[in-house]
C-alpha positions in Angstrom: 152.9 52.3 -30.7 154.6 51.2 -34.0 151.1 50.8 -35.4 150.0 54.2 -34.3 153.0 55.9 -36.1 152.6 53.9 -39.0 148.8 54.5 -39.6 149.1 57.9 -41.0 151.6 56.8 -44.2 149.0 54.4 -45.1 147.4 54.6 -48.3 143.7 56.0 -48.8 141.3 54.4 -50.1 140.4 54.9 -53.6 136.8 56.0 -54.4 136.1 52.7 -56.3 137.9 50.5 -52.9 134.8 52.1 -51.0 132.0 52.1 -53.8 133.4 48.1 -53.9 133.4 47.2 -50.2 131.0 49.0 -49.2 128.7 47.9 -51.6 129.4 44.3 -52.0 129.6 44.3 -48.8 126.3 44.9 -47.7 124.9 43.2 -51.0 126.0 40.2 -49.3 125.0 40.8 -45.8 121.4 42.0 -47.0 121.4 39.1 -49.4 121.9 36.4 -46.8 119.2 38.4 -44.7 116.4 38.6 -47.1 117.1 34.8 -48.2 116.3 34.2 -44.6 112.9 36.6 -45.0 111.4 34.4 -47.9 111.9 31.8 -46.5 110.2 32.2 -43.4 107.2 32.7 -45.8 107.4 29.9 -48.5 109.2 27.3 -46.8 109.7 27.5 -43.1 106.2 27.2 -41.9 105.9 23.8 -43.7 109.4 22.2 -43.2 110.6 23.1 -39.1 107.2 23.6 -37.7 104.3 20.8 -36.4 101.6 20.7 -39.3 98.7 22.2 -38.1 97.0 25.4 -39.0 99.1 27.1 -41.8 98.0 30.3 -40.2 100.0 29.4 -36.7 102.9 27.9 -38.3 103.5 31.2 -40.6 103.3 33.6 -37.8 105.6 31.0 -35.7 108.2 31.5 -38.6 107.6 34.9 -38.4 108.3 34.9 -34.5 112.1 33.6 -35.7 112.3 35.9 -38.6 112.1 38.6 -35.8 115.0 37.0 -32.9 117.6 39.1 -35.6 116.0 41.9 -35.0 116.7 40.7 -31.1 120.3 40.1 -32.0 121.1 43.4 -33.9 121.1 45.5 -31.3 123.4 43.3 -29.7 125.3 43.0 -32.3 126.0 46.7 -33.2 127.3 47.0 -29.7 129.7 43.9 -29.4 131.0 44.9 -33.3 130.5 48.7 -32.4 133.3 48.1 -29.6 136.2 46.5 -32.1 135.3 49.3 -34.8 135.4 52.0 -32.5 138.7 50.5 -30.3 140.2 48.3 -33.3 139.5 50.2 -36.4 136.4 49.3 -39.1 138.3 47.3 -41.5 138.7 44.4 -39.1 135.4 44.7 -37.7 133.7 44.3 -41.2 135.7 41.4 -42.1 134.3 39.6 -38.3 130.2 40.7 -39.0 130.4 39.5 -42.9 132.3 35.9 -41.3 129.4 35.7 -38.5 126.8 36.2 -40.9 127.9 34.1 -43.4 128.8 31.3 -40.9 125.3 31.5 -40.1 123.0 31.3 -43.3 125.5 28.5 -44.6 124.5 26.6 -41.5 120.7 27.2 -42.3 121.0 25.7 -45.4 121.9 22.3 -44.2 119.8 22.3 -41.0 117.2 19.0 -40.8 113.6 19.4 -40.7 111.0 19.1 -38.1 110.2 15.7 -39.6 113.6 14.5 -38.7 114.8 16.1 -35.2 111.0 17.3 -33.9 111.4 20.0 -31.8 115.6 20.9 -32.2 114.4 22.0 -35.7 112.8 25.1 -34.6 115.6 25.8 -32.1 118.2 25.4 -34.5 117.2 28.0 -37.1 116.3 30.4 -34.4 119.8 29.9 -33.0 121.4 30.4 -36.8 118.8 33.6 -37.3 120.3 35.3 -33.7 123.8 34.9 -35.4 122.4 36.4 -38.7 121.4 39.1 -36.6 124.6 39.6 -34.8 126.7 40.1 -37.8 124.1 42.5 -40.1 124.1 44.2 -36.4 127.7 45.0 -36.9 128.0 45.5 -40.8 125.8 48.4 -41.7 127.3 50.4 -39.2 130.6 49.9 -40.5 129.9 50.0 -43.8 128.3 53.9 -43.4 131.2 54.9 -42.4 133.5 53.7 -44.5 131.5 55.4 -47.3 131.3 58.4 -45.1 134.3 58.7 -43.5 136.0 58.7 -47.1 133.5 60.5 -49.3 134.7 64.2 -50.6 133.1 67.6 -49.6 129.7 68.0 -50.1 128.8 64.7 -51.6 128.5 62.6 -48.2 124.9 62.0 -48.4 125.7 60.3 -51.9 128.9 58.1 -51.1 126.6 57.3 -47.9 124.0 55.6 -50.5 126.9 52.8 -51.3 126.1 50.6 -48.6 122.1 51.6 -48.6 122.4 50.2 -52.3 123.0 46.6 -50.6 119.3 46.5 -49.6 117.5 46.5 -53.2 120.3 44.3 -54.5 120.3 41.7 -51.9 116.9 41.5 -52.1 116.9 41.5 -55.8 119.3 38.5 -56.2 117.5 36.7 -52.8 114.5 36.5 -54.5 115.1 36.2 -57.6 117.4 33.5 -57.1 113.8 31.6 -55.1 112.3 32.4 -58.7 114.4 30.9 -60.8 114.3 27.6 -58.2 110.8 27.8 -58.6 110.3 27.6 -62.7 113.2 25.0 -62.5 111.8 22.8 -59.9 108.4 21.3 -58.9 107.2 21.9 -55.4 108.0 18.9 -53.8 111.1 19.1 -55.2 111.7 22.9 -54.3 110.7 21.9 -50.7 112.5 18.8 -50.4 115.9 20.3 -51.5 116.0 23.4 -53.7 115.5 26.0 -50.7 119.0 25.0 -49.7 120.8 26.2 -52.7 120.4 29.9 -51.7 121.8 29.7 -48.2 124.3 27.5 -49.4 125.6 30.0 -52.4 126.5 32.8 -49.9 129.7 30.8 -49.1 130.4 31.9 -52.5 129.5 35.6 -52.1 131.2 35.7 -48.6 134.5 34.5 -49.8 133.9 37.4 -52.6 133.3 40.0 -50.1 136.2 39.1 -47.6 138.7 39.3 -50.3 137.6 42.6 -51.5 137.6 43.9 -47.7 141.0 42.7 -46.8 142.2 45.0 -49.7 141.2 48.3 -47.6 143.0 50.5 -45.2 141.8 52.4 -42.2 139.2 55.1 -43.0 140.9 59.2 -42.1 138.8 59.8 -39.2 139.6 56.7 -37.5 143.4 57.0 -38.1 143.1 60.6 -36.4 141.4 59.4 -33.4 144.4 56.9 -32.9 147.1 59.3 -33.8 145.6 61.7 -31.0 144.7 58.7 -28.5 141.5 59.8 -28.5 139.3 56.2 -28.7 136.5 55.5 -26.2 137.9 52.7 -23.7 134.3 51.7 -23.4 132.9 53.3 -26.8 129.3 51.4 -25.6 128.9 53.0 -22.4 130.6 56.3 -23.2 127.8 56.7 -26.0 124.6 56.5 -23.5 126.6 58.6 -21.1 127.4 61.4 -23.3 124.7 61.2 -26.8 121.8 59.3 -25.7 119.5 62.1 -27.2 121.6 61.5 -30.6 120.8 57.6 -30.2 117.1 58.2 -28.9 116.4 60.5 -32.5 118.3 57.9 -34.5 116.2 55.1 -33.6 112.6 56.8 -33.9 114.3 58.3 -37.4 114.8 55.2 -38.6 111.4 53.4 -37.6 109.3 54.3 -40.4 112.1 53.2 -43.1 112.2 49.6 -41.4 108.4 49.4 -40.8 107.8 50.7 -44.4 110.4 48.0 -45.7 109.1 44.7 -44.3 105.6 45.7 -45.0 106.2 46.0 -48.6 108.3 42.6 -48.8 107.7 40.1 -46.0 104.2 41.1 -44.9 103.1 41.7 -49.3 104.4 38.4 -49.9 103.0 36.6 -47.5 99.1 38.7 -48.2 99.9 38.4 -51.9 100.1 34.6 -52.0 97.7 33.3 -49.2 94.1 32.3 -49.7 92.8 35.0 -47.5 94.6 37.2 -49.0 94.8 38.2 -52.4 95.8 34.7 -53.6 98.9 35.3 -56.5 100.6 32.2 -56.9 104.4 32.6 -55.3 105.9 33.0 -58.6 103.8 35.9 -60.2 104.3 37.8 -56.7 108.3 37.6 -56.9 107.9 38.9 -60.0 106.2 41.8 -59.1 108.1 42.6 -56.0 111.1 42.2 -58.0 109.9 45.3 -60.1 109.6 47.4 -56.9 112.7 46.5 -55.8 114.2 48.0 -59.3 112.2 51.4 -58.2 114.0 50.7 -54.4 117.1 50.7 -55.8 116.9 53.3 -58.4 115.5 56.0 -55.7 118.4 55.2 -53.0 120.8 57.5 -54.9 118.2 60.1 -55.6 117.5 60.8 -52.4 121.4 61.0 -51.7 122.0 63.5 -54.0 118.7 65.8 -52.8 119.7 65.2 -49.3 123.2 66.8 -50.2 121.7 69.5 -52.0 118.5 70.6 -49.9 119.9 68.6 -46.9 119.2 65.9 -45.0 115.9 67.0 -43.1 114.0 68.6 -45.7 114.4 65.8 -47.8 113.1 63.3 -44.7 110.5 65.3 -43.6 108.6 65.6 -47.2 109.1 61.7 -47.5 108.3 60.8 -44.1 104.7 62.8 -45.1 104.1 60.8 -48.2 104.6 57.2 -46.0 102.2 58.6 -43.7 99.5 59.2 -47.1 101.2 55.7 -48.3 99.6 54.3 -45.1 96.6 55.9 -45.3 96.1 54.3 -48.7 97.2 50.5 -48.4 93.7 49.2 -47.7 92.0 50.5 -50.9 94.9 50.5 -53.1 96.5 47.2 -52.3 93.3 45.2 -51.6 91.9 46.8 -54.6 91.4 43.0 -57.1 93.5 44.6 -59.8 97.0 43.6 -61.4 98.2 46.9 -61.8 96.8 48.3 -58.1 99.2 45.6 -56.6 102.1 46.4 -59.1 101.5 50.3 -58.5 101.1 49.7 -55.1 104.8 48.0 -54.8 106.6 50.4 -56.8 105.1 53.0 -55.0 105.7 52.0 -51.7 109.6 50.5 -52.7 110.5 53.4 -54.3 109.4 55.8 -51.2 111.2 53.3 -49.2 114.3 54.1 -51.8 114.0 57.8 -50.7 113.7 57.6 -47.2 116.4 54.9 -46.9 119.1 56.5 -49.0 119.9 59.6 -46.7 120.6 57.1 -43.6 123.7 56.1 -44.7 125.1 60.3 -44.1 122.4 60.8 -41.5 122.8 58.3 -38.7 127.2 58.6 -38.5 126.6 62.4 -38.8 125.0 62.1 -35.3 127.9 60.9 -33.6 131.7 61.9 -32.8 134.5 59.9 -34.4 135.2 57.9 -31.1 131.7 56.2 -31.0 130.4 56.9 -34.2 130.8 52.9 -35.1 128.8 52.0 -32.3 126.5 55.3 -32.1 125.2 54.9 -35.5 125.0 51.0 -35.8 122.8 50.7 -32.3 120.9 53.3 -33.7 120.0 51.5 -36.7 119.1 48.4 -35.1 117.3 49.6 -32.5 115.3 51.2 -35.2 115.3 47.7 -36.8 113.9 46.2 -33.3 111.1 48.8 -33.0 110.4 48.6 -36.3 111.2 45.9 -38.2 111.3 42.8 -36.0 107.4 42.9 -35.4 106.0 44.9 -38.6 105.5 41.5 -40.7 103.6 39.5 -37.1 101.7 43.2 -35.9 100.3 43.4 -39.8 99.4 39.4 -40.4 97.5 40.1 -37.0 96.1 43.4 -38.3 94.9 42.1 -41.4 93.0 38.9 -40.7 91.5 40.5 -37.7 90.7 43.8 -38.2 91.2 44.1 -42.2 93.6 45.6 -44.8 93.1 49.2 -44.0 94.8 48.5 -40.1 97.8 47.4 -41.8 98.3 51.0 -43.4 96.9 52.9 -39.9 100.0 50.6 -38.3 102.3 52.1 -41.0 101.1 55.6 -41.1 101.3 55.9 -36.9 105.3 54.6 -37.1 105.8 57.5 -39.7 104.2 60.3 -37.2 106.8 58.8 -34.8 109.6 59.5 -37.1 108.2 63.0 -38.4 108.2 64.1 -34.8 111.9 62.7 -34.5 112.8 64.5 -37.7 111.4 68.1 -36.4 113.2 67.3 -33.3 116.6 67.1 -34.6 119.1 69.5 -36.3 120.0 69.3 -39.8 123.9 67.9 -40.3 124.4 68.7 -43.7 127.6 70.8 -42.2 128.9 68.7 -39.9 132.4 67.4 -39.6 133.4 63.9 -39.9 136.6 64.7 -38.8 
C-alpha cells in the first residue's frame, strides 16, 4: 500500500528521460535483432549448417531467423503481464536483459564443424530468447513515449522508439561493413562475425543505466492509485478487445512484410549468383543509404499522422506499398546501379512512413490496464504474420516463379492492411488516460 500512496509524488519524466530511453532503448534491442538478420545471410548458412547446397543452407538459416518471430508473441504476453501488473519501467529493464543475454551468447556459440548438429539447436534456442525480449520491449517502449508525450503531439513522441529500427539497423550493418574492409573472408568467418554480438554487452549496460533513471509513466500510476490493473491483463485483453488486437495485427502486416523484404530478402537477392550478384560490401552500402531515407521519414509521418491523423496518413501509404509491390520485378531486377539504389530508398523510406505512426497507433487501441500487453501482442503477431516468413516466402518466390512474385506477395499483405485500416476508427482523439 505504501508504494501505491507514494507513486503519485514521484517525479515525471522529463521529455529528454523519454526521447533517451525510449530511443536507446530500442536502438539497442533492434540493433541486437538485425545483427542476428545479417547474419543469417552472410555467415550462418556456412558456419552452423552441413555444407551442401548453399541454396538449402540459406533458407535453413532463414527458418531460425524466423523462431523470433515464434517467440515474440510469447514474449509480448509474458512481458505484457509485469508491465501491465508491475509497471513498464521494470518490465523494460527484464526484455533489454533477456535480449541481451541472448545475442552475447550467440556470439560465442561453436560451429557446426565443432558440435555437428547442437550448432543449429543452439542459435535457434539463443534466437527464441532474442525473440522473447524484443517481444516485450517495443511494447513498452510505445508507451513510455506515449503515455508521457504532450497534447496533440503523440503521434510524434510515439516515433522515439520507431526511430530504434533505422538506427539499429544502421549501426548492425554497418558495423559487418567495416569488419568486412578490415578483414579478409576467412578471417571475417573464422572470427570477426563475433565482434558484433559480442559489442551489445556494451550497448546493453548503456541502455540499463539510462532506464533505471526513469519513473512510472501518468497513466500507469493512475491505474494503481484507483486499483484498477487487470489481474490477468492477457486474458482480460481477448475477453474484452479482441477486435482492437485482430485490427492491430493485420495493420501492422504490411509494415513488417515491407521491412524484411527490403533488408533480409534484398540482401540476400543482391549478393547471390542468381540473383543480381553485388558483392556483400557494395550492397551494405547501398542498403545503408535506404536506411538514412527509413530513418528520416519515421518522424515525418509522426508529425502528418498528428496533423491529418492517423488513418489518412496509413491509408495513402498503405496504397503506395501496394504500387511499391507492383513494381519490384521491373524496378529491382532492372541490371542498373541506380534502379537498385532507387529501389532501396524508395521502399525504406515508405517503410519510414508507414512505420512511424505505430508507435501512437497500436497503444491508442487499448485501455490503460492492458495497453502494455494489447499493443505489444499486436505488434508481434503482426511480426509473426508478417515478418517471420516474408524473407523464406520471397527466396521461394523468386527462384521459382521470378522477381515479379516477390512484389505480388508484398502488394497482397498491403490489401490486407488497407482493409484493416478502412475497418478501424481514427484515434487521433483518444485518451491515454
Amino acid at each position: 500500500m505504501a508504494v501505491d500512496q507514494a507513486a503519485p509524488a514521484a517525479p515525471r519524466n522529463s521529455t529528454r528521460q523519454v526521447v533517451v530511453a525510449s530511443l536507446v532503448g530500442t536502438s539497442i534491442e533492434f540493433y541486437d535483432f538485425y545483427v542476428y538478420a545479417t547474419a543469417a545471410v552472410l555467415v550462418f548458412p556456412q558456419l552452423f549448417f552441413p555444407a551442401g547446397d548453399a541454396t538449402a543452407a540459406t533458407l535453413q538459416s532463414l527458418a531460425t531467423f524466423a523462431i523470433a518471430f515464434v517467440a515474440r508473441p510469447v514474449g509480448s504476453a509474458l512481458f505484457g503481464h509485469f508491465g501491465d501488473r508491475i509497471g513498464r519501467k521494470s518490465t523494460l529493464v527484464a526484455s533489454l536483459l533477456t535480449m541481451g543475454i541472448s545475442t552475447v551468447l550467440i556470439g560465442v556459440l561453436p560451429g557446426y564443424a565443432q558440435i555437428g548438429v547442437f550448432a543449429p539447436l543452439l542459435l535457434a534456442l539463443c534466437r527464441f530468447g532474442q525473440g522473447l525480449g524484443l517481444g516485450g520491449e517495443w511494447g513498452g517502449a510505445a508507451l513510455l513515449a506515449t503515455e508521457n508525450a504532450p497534447a496533440g503531439r503523440r503521434a510524434f513522441f510515439g516515433t522515439f522508439p520507431q526511430l530504434g529500427a533505422p538506427i539499429g539497423f544502421f549501426f548492425a550493418n554497418g558495423l559487418f561493413l567495416v569488419l568486412a574492409g578490415v578483414m579478409d573472408e576467412q578471417t571475417f568467418l573464422s572470427w570477426g562475425w563475433r565482434v558484433p554480438f559480442l559489442v551489445s554487452a556494451v550497448l546493453v549496460a548503456v541502455g540499463l543505466w539510462v532506464r533505471l533513471t526513469l519513473t512510472e509513466t501518468p497513466a500507469f500510476t493512475k491505474v494503481v492509485e484507483q486499483d484498477a490493473r487487470a489481474k490477468v491483463p492477457f486474458a482480460q485483453l481477448f475477453r474484452t478487445d479482441f477486435k482492437a488486437v485482430v485490427l492491430g495485427t493485420f495493420i501492422m502486416l504490411a509494415t513488417y512484410v515491407l521491412f524484411y523484404l527490403m533488408t533480409v530478402f534484398t540482401l540476400s537477392y543482391g549478393t547471390s549468383e542468381a540473383g543480381l550478384g553485388y558483392d556483400r560490401t557494395s550492397f551494405l552500402v547501398m542498403l545503408l543509404v535506404g536506411v538514412v531515407f527509413f530513418g528520416l521519414t519515421v518522424p515525418v509521418a509522426g508529425v502528418l499522422a498528428d496533423r491529418y491523423g492517423r488513418r489518412p496518413t496509413l491509408i495513402i501509404t498503405t496504397a503506395a506499398i501496394i504500387a511499391f509491390g507492383l513494381l519490384t520485378g521491373p524496378w529491382f531486377g532492372a541490371d542498373s546501379l541506380l534502379a537498385t539504389v532507387s529501389f532501396l530508398v524508395v521502399g525504406l523510406g515508405l517503410m519510414g512512413m508507414t512505420f512511424g505512426p505505430m508507435g501512437a497507433v497500436l497503444p491508442e487501441l487499448f485501455p490503460t490496464a492492458v495497453r502494455y500487453t494489447g499493443s505489444s501482442v499486436a505488434y508481434n503477431l503482426g511480426g509473426l504474420l508478417g515478418a517471420s516468413l516474408a524473407p523464406y516466402v520471397a527466396t521461394w518466390l523468386a527462384g521459382n516463379y521470378g522477381l515479379g512474385w516477390v512484389g505480388v506477395y508484398l502488394a497482397a499483405m498491403a490489401a490486407i492492411t488497407l482493409l484493416a485500416l478502412l475497418a478501424s476508427k481514427e484515434t487521433r482523439e483518444s485518451s491515454l488516460d
